[in-house]
N, C-alpha and C positions, 0 to 999 in steps of 0.2 A: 504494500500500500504506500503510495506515494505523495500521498495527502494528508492535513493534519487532522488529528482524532475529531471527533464527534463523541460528547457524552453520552451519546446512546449507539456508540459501536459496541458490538461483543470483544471480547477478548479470549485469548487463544484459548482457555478453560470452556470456555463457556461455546466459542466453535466447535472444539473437540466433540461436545455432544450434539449439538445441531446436526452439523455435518455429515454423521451416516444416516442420517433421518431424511437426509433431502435424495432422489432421484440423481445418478448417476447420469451422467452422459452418457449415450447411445453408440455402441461404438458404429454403426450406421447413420448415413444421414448428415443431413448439416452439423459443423463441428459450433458447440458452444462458444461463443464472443466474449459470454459476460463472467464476473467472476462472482459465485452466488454469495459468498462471503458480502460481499460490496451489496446484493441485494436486500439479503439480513438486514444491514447496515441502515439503508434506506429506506426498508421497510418502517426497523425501529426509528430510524429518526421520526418518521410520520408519527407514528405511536408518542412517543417521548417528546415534541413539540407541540403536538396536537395541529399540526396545519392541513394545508391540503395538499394530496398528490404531488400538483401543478409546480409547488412552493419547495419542491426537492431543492437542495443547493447544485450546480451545476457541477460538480466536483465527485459527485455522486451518480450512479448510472439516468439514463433519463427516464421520468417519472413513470411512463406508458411501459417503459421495462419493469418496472420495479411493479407497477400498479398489476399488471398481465402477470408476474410470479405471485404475488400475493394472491389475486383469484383463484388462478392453477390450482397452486398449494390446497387454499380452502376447498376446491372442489374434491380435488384427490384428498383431502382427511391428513394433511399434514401437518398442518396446527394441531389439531387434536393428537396427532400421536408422540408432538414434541412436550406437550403439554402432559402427558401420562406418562413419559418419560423422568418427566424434569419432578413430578410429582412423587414420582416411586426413588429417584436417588434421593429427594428430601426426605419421605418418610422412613426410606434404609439407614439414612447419616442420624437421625433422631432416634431409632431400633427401634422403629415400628414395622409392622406389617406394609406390604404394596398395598394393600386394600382399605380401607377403614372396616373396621365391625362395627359401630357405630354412626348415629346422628344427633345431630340436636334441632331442638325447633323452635324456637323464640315465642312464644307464647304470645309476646305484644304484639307480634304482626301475622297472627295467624286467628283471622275472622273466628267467632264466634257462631253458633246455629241459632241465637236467640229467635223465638217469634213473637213477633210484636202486634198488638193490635193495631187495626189500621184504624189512621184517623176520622175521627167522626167531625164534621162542623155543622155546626148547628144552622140552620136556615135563616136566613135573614127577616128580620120584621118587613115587612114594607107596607 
C-alpha cells in the first residue's frame, strides 16, 4: 500500500482473517485489477465515516468498484460468514462455547398482551 492509512483500514491481524473468507480469483477468465485488501478498506471507510459511496477518497479504488464488491459479497453471504467467524474466535478467546446456550430479553421493550377496554365516549348533548 502506497498511501497513507485510513482509521478505518484493517491491519495485517485483522486481514489474516478476512482474507480466506473472500473468493479467490478464478484461475480462468479475466485476471483481477483490484486488490481486495484496498476494497475492505473502502468498504470500511464508508462504514467508519458514515458518507456516501460517491464521497470514497480518490486514493482508494473507485467507488462503483468498491460499491459492486460490497453487493456481490452480500449476495453471496459473505458478511454473514465473516461475521460468524469473527464471532466464534471472540467467544473461543473468552472460553466460551461457538454457540450461545442462552438468551436474554429485556422485559422493557418486549410488548405486553394487556387487553384493554375500548373506549366509550359519551354522546354529545345537542
Amino acid at each position: 500500500m502506497t498511501r497513507k492509512a485510513y482509521a478505518s483500514d484493517v491491519n495485517d491481524a485483522e486481514w489474516g482473517i478476512i482474507e480466506p473468507l473472500l473468493a479467490a480469483s478464478q484461475p480462468v477468465g479475466r485476471r483481477r485489477e483490484v486488490d481486495l485488501r484496498e476494497i475492505i478498506n473502502g468498504i470500511f471507510y464508508v462504514l467508519h465515516e458514515g458518507c456516501t459511496w460517491r464521497a470514497l477518497p480518490h486514493d482508494l479504488p473507485p467507488w462503483q468498484t468498491v460499491y459492486n464488491y460490497f453487493c456481490h459479497w452480500q449476495r453471496l453471504g459473505v458478511w454473514q460468514k465473516i461475521h460468524t467467524q469473527l464471532r466464534h474466535q471472540v467467544r473461543e478467546s473468552t472460553n466460551k462455547k461457538q454457540e450461545p446456550t442462552a438468551a436474554i430479553i429485556d422485559s422493557q421493550s418486549v410488548k405486553t398482551a394487556e387487553k384493554k377496554e375500548p373506549v366509550r365516549w359519551a354522546a354529545s348533548p345537542t
